[in-house]
VOPAGU-2260 file (C-alpha; in pm, 1 decimal, decimal comma):
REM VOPAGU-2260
SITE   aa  ch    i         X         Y         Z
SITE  UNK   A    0    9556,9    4972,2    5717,4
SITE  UNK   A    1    9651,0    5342,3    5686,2
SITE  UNK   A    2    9331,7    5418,3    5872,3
SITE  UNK   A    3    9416,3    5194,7    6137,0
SITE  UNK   A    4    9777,9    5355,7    6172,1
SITE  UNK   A    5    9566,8    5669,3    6142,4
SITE  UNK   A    6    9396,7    5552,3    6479,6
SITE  UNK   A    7    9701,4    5403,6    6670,5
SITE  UNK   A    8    9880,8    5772,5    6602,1
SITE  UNK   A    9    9604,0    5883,3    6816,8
SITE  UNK   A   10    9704,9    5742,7    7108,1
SITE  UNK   A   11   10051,8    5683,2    7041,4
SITE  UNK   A   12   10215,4    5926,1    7286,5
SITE  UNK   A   13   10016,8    5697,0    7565,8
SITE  UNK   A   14   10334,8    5503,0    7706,1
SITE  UNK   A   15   10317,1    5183,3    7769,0
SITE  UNK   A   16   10370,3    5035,7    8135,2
SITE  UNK   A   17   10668,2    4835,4    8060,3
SITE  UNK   A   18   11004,9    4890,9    8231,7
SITE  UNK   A   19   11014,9    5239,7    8400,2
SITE  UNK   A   20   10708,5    5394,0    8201,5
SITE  UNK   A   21   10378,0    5494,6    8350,7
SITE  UNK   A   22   10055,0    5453,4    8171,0
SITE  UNK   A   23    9804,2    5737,2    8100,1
SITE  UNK   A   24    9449,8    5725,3    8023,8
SITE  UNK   A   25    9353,0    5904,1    7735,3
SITE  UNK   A   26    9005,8    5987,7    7589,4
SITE  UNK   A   27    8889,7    5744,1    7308,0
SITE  UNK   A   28    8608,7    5671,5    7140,2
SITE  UNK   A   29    8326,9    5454,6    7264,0
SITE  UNK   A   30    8433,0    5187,1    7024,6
SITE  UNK   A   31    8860,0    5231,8    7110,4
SITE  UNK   A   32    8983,8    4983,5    7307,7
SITE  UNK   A   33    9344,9    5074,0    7266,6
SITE  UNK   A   34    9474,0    5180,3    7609,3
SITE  UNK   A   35    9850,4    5213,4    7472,6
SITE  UNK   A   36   10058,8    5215,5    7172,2
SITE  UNK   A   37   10357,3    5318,5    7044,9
SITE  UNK   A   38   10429,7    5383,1    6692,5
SITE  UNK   A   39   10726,0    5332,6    6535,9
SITE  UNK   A   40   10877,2    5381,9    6138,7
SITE  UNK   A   41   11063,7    5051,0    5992,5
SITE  UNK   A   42   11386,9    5188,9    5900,1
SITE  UNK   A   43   11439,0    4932,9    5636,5
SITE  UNK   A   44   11267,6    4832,6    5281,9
SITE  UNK   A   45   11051,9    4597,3    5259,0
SITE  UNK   A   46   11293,9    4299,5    5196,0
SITE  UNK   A   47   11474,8    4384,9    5524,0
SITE  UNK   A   48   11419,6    4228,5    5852,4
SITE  UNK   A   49   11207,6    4492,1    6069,7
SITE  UNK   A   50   11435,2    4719,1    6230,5
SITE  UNK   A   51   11366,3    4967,6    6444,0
SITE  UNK   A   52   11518,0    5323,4    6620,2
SITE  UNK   A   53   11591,9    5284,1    6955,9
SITE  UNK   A   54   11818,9    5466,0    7224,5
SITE  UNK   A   55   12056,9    5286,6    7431,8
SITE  UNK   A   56   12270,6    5465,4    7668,6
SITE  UNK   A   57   12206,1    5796,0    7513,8
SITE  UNK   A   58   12305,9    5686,9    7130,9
SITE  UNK   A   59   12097,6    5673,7    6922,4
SITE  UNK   A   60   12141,1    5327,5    6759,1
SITE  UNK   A   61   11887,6    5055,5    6567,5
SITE  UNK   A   62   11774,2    4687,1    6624,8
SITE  UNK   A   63   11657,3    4413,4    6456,8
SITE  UNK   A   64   11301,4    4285,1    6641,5
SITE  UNK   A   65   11138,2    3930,3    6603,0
SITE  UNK   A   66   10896,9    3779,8    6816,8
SITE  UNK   A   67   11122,4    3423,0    6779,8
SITE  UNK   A   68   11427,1    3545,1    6994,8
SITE  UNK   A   69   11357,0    3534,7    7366,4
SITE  UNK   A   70   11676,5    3735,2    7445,8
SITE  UNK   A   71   11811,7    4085,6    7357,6
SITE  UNK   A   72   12143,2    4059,7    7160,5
SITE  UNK   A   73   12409,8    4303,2    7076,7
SITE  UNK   A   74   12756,4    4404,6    6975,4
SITE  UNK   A   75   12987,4    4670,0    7078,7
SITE  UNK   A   76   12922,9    5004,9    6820,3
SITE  UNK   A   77   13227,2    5253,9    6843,9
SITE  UNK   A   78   13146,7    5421,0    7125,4
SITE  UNK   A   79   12864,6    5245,3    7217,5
SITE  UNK   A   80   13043,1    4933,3    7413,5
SITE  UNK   A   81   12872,8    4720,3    7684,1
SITE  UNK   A   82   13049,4    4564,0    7992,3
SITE  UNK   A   83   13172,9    4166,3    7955,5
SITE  UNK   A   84   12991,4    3973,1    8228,2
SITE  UNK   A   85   12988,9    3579,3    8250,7
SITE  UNK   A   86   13046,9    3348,2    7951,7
SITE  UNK   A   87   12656,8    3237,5    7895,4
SITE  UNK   A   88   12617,9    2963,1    7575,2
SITE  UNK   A   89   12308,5    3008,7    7350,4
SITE  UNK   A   90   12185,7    2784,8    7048,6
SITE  UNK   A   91   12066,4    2872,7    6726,7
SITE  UNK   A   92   11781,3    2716,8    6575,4
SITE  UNK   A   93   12029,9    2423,8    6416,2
SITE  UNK   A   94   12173,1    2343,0    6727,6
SITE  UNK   A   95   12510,1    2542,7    6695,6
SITE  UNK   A   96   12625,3    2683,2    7044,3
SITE  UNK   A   97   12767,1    3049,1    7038,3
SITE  UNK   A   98   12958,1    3167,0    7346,3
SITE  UNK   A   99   12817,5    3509,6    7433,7
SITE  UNK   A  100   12875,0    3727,4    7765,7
SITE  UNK   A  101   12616,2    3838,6    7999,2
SITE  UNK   A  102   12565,4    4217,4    7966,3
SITE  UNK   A  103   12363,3    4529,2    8098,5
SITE  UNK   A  104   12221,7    4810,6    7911,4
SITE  UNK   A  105   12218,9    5132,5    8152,6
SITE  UNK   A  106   11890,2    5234,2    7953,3
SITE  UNK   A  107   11708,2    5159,9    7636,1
SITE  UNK   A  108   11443,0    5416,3    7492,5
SITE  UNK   A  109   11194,7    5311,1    7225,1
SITE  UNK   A  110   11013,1    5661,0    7049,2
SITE  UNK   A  111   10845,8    5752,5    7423,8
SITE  UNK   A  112   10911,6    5404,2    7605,8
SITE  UNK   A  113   11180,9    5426,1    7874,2
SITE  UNK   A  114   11236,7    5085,1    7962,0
SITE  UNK   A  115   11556,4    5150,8    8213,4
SITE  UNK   A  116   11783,6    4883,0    8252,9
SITE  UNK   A  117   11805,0    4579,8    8027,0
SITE  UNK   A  118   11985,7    4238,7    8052,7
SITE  UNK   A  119   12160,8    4160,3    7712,4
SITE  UNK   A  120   12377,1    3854,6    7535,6
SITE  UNK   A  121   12737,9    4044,1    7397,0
SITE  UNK   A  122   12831,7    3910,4    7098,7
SITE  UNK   A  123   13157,3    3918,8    6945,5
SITE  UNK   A  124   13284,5    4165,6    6717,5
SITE  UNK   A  125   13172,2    4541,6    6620,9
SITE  UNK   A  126   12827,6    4605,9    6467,3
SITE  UNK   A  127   12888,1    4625,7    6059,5
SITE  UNK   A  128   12584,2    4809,5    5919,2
SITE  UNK   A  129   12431,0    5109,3    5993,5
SITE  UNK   A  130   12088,6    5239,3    5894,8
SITE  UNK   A  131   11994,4    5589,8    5880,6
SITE  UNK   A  132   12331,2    5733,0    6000,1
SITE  UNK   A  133   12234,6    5492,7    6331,0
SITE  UNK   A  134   12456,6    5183,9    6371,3
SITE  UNK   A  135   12295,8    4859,1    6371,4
SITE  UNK   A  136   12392,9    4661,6    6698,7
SITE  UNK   A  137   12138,8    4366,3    6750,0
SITE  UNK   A  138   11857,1    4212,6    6850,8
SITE  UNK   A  139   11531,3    4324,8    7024,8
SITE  UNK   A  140   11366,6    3999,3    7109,1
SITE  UNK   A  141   11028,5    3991,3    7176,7
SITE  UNK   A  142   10993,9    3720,0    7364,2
SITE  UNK   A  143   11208,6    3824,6    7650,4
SITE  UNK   A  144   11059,2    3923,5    7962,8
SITE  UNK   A  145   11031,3    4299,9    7908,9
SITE  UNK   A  146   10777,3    4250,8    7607,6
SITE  UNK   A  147   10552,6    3978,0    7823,6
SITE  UNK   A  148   10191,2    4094,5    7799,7
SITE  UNK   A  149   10253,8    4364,5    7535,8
SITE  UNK   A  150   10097,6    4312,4    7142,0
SITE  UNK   A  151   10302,3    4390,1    6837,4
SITE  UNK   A  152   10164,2    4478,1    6537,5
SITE  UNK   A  153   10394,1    4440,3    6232,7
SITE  UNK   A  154   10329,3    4579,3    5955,6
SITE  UNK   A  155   10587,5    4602,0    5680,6
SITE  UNK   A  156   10405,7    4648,2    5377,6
SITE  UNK   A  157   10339,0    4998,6    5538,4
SITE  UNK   A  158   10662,1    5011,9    5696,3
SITE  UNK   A  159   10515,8    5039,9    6032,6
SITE  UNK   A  160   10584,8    4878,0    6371,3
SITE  UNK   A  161   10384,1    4935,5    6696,8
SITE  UNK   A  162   10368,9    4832,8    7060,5
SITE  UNK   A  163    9992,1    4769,0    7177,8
SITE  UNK   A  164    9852,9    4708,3    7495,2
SITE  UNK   A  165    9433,7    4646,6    7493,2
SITE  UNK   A  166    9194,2    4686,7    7728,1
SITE  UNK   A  167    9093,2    4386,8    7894,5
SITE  UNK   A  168    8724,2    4422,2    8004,9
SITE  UNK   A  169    8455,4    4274,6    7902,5
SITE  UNK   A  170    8316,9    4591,0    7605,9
SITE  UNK   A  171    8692,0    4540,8    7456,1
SITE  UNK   A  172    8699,2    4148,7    7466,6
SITE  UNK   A  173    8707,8    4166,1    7081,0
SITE  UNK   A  174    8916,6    4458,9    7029,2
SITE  UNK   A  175    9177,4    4336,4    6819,0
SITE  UNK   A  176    8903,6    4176,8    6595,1
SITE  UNK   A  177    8798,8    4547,9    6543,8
SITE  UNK   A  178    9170,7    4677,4    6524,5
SITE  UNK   A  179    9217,2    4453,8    6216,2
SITE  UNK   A  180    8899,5    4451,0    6041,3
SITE  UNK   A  181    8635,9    4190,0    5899,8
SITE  UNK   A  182    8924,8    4107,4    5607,2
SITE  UNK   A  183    9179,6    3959,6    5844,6
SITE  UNK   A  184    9251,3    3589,1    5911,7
SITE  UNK   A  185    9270,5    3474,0    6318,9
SITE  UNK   A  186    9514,1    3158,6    6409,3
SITE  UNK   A  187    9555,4    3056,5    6755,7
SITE  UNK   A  188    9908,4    3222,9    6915,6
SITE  UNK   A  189   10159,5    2985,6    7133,6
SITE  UNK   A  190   10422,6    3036,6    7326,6
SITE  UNK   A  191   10481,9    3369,7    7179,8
SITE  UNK   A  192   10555,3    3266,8    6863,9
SITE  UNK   A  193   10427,9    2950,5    6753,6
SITE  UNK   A  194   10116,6    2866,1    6544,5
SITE  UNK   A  195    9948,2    2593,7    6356,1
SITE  UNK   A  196    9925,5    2603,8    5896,2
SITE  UNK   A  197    9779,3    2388,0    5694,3
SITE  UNK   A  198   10030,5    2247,5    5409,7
SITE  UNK   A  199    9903,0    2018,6    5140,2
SITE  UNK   A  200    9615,7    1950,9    5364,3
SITE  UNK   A  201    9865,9    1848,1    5673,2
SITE  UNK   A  202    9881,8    2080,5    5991,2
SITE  UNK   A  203   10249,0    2162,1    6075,6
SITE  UNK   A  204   10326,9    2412,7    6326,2
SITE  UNK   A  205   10555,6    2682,1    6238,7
SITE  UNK   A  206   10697,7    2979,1    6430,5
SITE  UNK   A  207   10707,8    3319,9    6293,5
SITE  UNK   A  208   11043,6    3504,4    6225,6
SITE  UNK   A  209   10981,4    3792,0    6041,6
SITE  UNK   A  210   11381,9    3835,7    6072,1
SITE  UNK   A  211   11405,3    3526,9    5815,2
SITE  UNK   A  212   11379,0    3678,8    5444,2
SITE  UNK   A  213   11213,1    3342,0    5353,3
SITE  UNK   A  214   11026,4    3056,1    5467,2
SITE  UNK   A  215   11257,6    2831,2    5596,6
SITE  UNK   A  216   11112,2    2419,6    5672,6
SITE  UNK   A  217   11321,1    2107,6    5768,8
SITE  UNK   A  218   11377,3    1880,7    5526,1
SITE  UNK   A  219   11194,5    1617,4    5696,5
SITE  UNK   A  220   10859,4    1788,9    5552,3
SITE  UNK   A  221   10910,9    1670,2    5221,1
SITE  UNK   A  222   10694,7    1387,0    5279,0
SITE  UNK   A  223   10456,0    1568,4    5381,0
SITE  UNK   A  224   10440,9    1816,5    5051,8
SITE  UNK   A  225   10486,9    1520,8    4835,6
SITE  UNK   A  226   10853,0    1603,7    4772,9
SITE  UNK   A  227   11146,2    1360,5    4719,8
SITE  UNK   A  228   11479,4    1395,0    4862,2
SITE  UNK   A  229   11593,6    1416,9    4502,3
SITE  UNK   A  230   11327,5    1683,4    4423,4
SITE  UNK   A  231   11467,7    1908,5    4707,9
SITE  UNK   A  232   11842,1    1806,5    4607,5
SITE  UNK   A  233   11809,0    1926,5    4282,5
SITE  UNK   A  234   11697,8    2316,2    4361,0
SITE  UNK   A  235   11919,0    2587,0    4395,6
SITE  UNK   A  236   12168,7    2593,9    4715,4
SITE  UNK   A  237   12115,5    2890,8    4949,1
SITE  UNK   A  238   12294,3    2913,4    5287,3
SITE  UNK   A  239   12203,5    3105,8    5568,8
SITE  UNK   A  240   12426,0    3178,7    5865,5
SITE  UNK   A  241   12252,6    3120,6    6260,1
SITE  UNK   A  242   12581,7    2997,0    6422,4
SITE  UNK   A  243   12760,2    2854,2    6173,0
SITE  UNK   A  244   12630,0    2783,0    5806,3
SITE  UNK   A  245   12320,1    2580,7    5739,6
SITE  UNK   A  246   12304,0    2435,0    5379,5
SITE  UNK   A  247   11975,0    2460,1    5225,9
SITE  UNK   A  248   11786,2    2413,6    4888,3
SITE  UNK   A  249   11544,7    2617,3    4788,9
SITE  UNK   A  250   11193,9    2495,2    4636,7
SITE  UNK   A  251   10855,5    2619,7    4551,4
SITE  UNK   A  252   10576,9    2627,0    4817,9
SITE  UNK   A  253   10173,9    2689,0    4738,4
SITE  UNK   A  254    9853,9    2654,4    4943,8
SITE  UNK   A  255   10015,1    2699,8    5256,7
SITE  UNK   A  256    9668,6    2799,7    5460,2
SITE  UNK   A  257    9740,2    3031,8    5755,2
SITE  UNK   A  258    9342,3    3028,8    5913,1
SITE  UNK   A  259    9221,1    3087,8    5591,9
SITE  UNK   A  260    9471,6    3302,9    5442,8
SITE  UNK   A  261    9685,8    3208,3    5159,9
SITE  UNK   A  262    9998,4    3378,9    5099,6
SITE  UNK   A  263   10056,8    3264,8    4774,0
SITE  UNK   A  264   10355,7    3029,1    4599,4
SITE  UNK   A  265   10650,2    3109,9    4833,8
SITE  UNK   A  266   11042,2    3051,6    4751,2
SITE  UNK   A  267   11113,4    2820,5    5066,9
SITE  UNK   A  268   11442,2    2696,2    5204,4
SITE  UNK   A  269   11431,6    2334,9    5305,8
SITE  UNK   A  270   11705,4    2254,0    5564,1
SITE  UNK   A  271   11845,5    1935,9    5695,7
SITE  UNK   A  272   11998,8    2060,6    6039,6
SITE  UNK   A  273   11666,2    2258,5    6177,0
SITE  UNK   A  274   11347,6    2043,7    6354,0
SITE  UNK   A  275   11128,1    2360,1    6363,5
SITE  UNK   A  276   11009,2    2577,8    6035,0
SITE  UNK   A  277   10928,4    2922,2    6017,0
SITE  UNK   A  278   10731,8    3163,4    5863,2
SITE  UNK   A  279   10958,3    3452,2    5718,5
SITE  UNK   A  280   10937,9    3772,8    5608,7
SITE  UNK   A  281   10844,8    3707,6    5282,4
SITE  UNK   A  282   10483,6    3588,5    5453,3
SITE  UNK   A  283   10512,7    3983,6    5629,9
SITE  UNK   A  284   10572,2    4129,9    5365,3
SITE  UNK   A  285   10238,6    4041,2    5220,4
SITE  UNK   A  286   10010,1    4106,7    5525,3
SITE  UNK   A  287    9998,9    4317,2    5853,6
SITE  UNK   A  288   10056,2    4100,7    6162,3
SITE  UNK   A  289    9885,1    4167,1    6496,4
SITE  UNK   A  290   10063,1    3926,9    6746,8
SITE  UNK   A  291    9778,6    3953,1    7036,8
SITE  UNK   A  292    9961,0    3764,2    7296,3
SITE  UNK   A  293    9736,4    3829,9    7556,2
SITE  UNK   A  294    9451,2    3671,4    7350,0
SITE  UNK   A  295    9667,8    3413,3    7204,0
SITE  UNK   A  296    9574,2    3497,4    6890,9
SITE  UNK   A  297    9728,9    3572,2    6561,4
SITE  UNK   A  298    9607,2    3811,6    6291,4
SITE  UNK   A  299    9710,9    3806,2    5918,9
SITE  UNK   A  300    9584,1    4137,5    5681,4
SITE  UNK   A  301    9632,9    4111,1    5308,7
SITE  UNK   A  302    9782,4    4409,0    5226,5
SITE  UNK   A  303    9979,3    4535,6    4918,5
SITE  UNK   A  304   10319,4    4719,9    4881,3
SITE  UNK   A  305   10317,8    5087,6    5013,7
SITE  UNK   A  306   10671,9    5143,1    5099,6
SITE  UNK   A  307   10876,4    5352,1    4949,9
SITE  UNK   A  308   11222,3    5255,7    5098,3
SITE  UNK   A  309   11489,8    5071,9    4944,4
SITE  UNK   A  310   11608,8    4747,7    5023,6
SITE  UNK   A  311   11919,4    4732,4    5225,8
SITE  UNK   A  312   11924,6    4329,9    5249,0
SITE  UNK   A  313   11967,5    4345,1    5602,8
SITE  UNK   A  314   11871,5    4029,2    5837,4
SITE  UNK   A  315   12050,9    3879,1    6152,5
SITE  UNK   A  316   12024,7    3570,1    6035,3
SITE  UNK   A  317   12147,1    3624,6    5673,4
SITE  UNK   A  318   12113,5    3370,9    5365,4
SITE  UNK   A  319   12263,8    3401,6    4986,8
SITE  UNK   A  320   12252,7    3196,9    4712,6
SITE  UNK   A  321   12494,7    3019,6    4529,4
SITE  UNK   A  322   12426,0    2817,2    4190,2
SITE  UNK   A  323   12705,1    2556,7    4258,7
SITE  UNK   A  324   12888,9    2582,2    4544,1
SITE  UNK   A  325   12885,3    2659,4    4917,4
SITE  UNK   A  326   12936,7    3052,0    4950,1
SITE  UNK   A  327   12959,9    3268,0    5229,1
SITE  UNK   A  328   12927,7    3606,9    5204,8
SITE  UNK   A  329   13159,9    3828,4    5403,6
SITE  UNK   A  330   13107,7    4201,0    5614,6
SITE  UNK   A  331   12797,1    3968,3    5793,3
SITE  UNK   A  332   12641,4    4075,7    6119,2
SITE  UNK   A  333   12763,7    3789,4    6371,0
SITE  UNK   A  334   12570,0    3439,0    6417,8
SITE  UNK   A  335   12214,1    3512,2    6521,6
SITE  UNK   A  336   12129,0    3259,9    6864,5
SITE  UNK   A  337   11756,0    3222,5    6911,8
């Protein structure tokens, strides 16, 4: 993977033609089919949701990025503040409404991307957390129109992001099979976000939220895994705050089968109030990601450890673990709305 970064840094001052930016050709190889990317550090460790710099409004700042929101989020920051629009509701993934207000970024900049204005959610209350001296102020969702038609490549056991657009004729049909190499594992992409695993021999489909720090799966899956209500109720309690607090218990997961790759035994949190499960970080953190969206196609990479950054425990949607009651942990960024 460190070759491949190698070859994205190549081309990574080719801006992508989203929002105001232009596109440039550049030369390439005969076998580069990479008409764009950007390249971008992860400016947390590799137990951290990915977060990224970005500019908004002339501060610098930083945001969370998953491919499961479809809206961009984000609170006030000191001097960073955003106008209150309309009241506009929005519902986390366990049904919990939050109130948010409509909202308008002037400009957001990511590394050479100048996307110009931006339509936002406003959540209440100030940003908390800052990373790298840059405060922390929401969410970059991927799946919100801005993003439509461009790849993302995640990987965090480098502690690299990038933006990718491909070329589309016929020479580069298979260009992200070449990107990612004869060891990488191919599932077919949904929606933006949603793809098909194989657990205990059933298929379930599962979205990805690399924001999550672990696999999260509704309880009604125990069946499924061969797992007892008493089994689950029996594990260790960890909460995790969307819009409210969602009570979960976390158990043991192996041979979930993502086209062929195997992540290994996973800590998963099985949760009563959620109908859809997803694939968390702690799947990312064990393999580079290529979400190929114009393909419909998702790559997994084994790939070890080879960041060097500390763990700041930073998510949107935040969990903790208690051993017998209910806890909540204060200082939290507000209620993440998917």
């Amino acid at each position: 993977m460190r070759v491949l970064f190698v070859r994205l840094m190549g081309v990574c001052l080719v801006v992508l033609s989203i929002g105001k930016a232009s596109t440039q050709e550049t030369q390439k190889s005969s076998d580069d089919c990479i008409k764009a990317a950007v390249v971008l550090p992860l400016l947390g460790g590799p137990g951290d949701a990915p977060i990224i710099p970005v500019k908004v409004n002339g501060v610098d700042a930083a945001m969370y990025v998953s491919p499961m929101f479809g809206r961009v989020m984000v609170h006030d920051a000191g001097k960073l503040w955003f106008p209150r629009g309309a009241e506009m509701p929005l519902k986390a993934q366990n049904g919990a409404v939050t109130l948010t207000s409509r909202t308008l970024l002037d400009d957001v900049q990511i590394g050479p991307m100048d996307l110009g204005e931006m339509a936002a959610n406003l959540l209440d209350g100030q940003a908390e957390h800052r990373v790298d001296g840059r405060p922390l102020i929401g969410m970059l969702g991927l799946g919100s129109d801005v993003f439509s038609g461009t790849d993302v490549l995640f990987d965090i056991p480098n502690g690299k992001l990038a933006f990718l657009k491909f070329r589309t004729d016929k020479a580069c049909k298979d260009a992200a099979h070449r990107l990612m190499g004869a060891q990488a594992h191919v599932v077919e992409l949904r929606r933006g976000a949603l793809i098909a695993v194989r657990a205990n021999s059933t298929s379930q489909d599962m979205v990805l939220d690399p924001d999550l720090s672990e696999t999260v799966l509704p309880t009604s899956w125990a069946d499924a895994l061969s797992l007892t209500s008493d089994d689950i109720r029996h594990e260790q309690i960890v909460t995790t705050r969307y819009v409210g607090i969602s009570v979960g218990h976390q158990s043991v997961l192996n041979g979930l089968d993502i086209g062929g790759y195997t992540p290994g035994s996973l800590n998963v949190l099985f949760q009563s109030d959620i109908s859809t499960a997803a694939l968390g970080g702690d799947v990312f953190r064990k393999a580079a990601v290529l979400l190929n969206r114009h393909a419909g196609q998702a790559f997994f990479l084994p790939e070890p450890d080879n960041t060097s950054r500390p763990t700041l425990h930073f998510h949107f949607d935040e969990n903790h673990a208690g051993r017998t009651a209910v806890t909540q942990r204060t200082g939290q960024i507000e209620a993440g709305v998917k």
